[in-house]
C-alpha positions in Angstrom: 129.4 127.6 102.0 130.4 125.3 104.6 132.0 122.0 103.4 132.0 118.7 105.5 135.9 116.9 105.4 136.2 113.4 107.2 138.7 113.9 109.8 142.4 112.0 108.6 144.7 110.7 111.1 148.3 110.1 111.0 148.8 106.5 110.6 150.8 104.5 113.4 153.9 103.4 112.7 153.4 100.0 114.9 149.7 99.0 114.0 150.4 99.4 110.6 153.7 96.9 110.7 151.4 94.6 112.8 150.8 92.5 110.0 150.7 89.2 111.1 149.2 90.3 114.3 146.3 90.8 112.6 146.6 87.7 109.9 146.9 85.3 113.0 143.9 87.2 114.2 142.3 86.1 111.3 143.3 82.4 111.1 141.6 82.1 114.5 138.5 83.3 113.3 138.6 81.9 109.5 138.7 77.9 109.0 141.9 76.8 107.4 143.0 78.2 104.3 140.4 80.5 103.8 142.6 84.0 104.8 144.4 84.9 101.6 146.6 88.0 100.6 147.1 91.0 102.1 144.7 93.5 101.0 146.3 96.6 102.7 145.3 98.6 106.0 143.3 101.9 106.8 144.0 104.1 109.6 140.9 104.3 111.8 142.0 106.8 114.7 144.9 107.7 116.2 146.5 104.1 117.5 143.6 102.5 115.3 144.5 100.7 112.2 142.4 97.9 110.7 144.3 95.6 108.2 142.5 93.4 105.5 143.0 90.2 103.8 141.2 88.2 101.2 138.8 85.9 102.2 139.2 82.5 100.0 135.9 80.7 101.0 134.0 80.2 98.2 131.2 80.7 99.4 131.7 84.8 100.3 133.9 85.5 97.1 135.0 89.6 97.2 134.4 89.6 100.8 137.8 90.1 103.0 138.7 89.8 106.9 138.7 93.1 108.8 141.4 92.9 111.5 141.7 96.3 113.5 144.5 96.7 115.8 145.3 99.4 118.2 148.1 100.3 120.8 147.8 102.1 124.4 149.4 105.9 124.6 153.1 105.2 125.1 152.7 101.6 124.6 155.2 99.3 122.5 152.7 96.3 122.2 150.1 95.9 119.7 146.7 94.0 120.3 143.7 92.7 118.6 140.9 95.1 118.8 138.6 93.9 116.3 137.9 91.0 113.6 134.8 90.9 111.5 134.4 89.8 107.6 133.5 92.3 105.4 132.0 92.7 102.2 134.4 94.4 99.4 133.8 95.5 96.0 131.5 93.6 93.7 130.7 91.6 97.0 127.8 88.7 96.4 124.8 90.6 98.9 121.5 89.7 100.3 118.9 92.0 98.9 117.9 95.0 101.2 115.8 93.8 103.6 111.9 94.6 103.4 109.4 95.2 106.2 107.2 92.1 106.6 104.2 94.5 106.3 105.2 95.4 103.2 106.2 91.5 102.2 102.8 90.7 102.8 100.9 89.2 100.0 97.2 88.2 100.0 96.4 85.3 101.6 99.1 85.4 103.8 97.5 86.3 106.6 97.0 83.3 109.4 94.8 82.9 112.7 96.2 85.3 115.3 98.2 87.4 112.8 97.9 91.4 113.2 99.0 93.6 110.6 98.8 96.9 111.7 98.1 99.9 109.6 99.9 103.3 109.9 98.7 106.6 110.6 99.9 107.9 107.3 97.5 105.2 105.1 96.3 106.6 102.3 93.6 104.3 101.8 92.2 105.6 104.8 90.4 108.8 105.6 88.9 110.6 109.3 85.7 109.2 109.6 82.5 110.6 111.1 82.4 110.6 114.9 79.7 112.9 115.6 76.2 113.9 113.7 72.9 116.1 113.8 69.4 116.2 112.4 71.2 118.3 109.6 73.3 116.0 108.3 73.6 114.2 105.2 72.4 110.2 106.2 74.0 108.6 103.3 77.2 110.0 103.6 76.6 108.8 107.3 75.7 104.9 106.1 78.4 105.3 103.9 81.4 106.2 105.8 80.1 105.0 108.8 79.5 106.7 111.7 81.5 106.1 115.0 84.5 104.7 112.9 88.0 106.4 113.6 88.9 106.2 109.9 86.9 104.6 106.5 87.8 104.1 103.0 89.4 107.3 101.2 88.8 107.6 97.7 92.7 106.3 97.2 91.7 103.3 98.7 88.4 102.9 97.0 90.1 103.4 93.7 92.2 100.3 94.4 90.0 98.0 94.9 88.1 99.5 92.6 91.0 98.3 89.6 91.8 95.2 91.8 88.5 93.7 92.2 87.6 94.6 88.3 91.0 93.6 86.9 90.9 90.1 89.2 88.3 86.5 88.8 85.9 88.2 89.7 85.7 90.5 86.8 84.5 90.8 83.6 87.8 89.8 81.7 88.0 86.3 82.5 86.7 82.7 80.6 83.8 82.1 83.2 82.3 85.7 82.5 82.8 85.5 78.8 80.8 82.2 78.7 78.0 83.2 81.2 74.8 83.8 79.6 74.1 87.3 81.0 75.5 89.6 83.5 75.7 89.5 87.4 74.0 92.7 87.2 70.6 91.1 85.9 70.9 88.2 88.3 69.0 87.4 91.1 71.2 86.4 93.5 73.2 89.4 92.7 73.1 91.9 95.8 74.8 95.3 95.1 77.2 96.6 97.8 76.1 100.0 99.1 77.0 104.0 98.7 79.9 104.4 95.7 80.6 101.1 94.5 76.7 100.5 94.1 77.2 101.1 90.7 79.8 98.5 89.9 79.8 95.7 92.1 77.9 93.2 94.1 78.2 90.3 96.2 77.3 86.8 94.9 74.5 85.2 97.0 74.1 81.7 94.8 75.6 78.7 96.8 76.3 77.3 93.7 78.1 79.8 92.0 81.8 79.9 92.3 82.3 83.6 93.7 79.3 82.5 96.3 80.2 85.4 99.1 82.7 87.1 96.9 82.5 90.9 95.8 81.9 90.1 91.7 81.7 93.3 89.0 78.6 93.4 88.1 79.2 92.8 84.5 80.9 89.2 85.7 78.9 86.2 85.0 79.0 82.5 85.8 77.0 79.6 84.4 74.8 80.0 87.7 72.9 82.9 86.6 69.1 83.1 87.9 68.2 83.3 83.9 70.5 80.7 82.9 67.4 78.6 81.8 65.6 81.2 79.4 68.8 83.1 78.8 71.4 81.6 76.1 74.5 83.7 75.0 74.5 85.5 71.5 75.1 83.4 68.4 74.6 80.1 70.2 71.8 77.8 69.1 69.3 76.0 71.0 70.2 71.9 71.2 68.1 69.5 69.6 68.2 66.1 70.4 70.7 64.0 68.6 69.3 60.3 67.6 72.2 57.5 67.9 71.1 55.0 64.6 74.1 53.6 64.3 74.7 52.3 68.1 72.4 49.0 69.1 71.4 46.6 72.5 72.1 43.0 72.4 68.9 41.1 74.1 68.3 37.7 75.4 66.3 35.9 72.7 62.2 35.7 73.5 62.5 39.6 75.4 60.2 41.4 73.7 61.4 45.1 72.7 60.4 47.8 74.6 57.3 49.2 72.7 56.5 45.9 71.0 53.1 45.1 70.0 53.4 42.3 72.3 53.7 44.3 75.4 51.1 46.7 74.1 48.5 43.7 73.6 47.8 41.4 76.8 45.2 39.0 74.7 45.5 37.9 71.5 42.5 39.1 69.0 40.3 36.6 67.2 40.0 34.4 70.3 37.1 34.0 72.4 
């Protein structure tokens, strides 16, 4: 078994006295005050030794200044090489950085945004590009034919759970006060091939998922039934008569109803 070792180099004698070399390095770089103690050095390479120091901003506590320092082959003089800050151990870092794509939440998505899809997507699958007499025309209509890749069952799975778990489902207020189900409304129009089943798309202008994919045991107020249909346990309303509550009229207006607005002669009278 072969074992990997990181190569060591002898550390060099003049970089690694060049101390405050590298600390005025630092100061250049740093504002005032903010290079502290010196942390210790690490031999890079031959000639290469990079010396740290505590960084005192408070703003990058446990970070430190990184000040390499090398020397030419036969060379007496040390120089500046490098200076960077660095984090150090228990360091305050920026979390790990994301790909937008997969940053993206829904509704994000602006005019003229792209968001590209990779090859490897398992919510897609090869689609149909070529057919015969002999084929099977509703997998055809529902895959669609000519399309380099459709919906895999991954992917219709997903929106399967999202779709049924989201507003438009049936766990939510406005579907557990709807008088019936989308599935027995009119304007109710199932989606086609798998999904036919279980959801629809809301054709009622009025309804608040007008245009939206809705489960179809969702429900809204707007249901085409709503005026013969009532919800279990709920009982028809009767009119309620206010006796208590009255009109103040001008004195000589007759009340509507009266006898004399009902008679336009009086009786007895030739």
């Amino acid at each position: 078994m072969s074992r990997t070792r990181s190569r060591t180099f002898a550390v060099d004698q003049a970089c690694a006295a060049a101390v405050d070399l590298a600390r005025a390095a630092a100061e250049e770089i740093a504002r005032p005050g903010e290079v502290g103690e010196h942390l210790g050095f690490e031999s890079e390479a031959e000639r290469l030794v990079t010396h740290y120091f505590a960084c005192l901003d408070r703003a990058y506590r446990g970070w430190r200044w990184a000040i390499t320092v090398t020397r030419a082959s036969r060379a007496r003089n040390v120089t500046v090489s490098e200076t960077v800050l660095l984090p150090g151990a228990g360091a305050l870092l920026p979390p790990a950085w994301v790909p937008w794509s997969e940053r993206l939440l829904p509704g994000d998505l602006g005019v003229g945004d792209l968001l590209p899809t990779s090859d490897d997507d398992d919510r897609l699958a090869p689609g149909f590009t070529e057919t015969d007499d002999d084929s099977d025309h509703q997998m055809i209509f529902e895959y669609g034919l000519g399309r380099a890749r459709v919906l895999s069952a991954i992917g219709r799975d997903r929106a399967v759970h999202r779709w049924h778990a989201g507003d438009s489902g049936p766990h939510t207020p406005l579907a557990h006060a709807a008088p019936a189900q989308c599935s027995t409304c009119g304007f109710y129009w199932p989606l086609a091939g798998a999904l036919r089943l279980g959801f629809g798309v809301c054709a009622n202008e009025y309804a608040p998922d007008d245009g939206k994919v809705v489960a179809a045991d969702h429900g809204c107020g707007a249901h085409s039934e709503a005026a013969v249909v009532t919800p279990a346990g709920v009982e028809q309303a009767v009119p309620i008569l206010d006796d208590l509550g009255y009109d103040l009229m001008e004195e000589g207006t007759p009340a509507v109803g009266s006898v004399e607005e009902e008679v336009s002669e009086p009786l007895g009278h030739s």
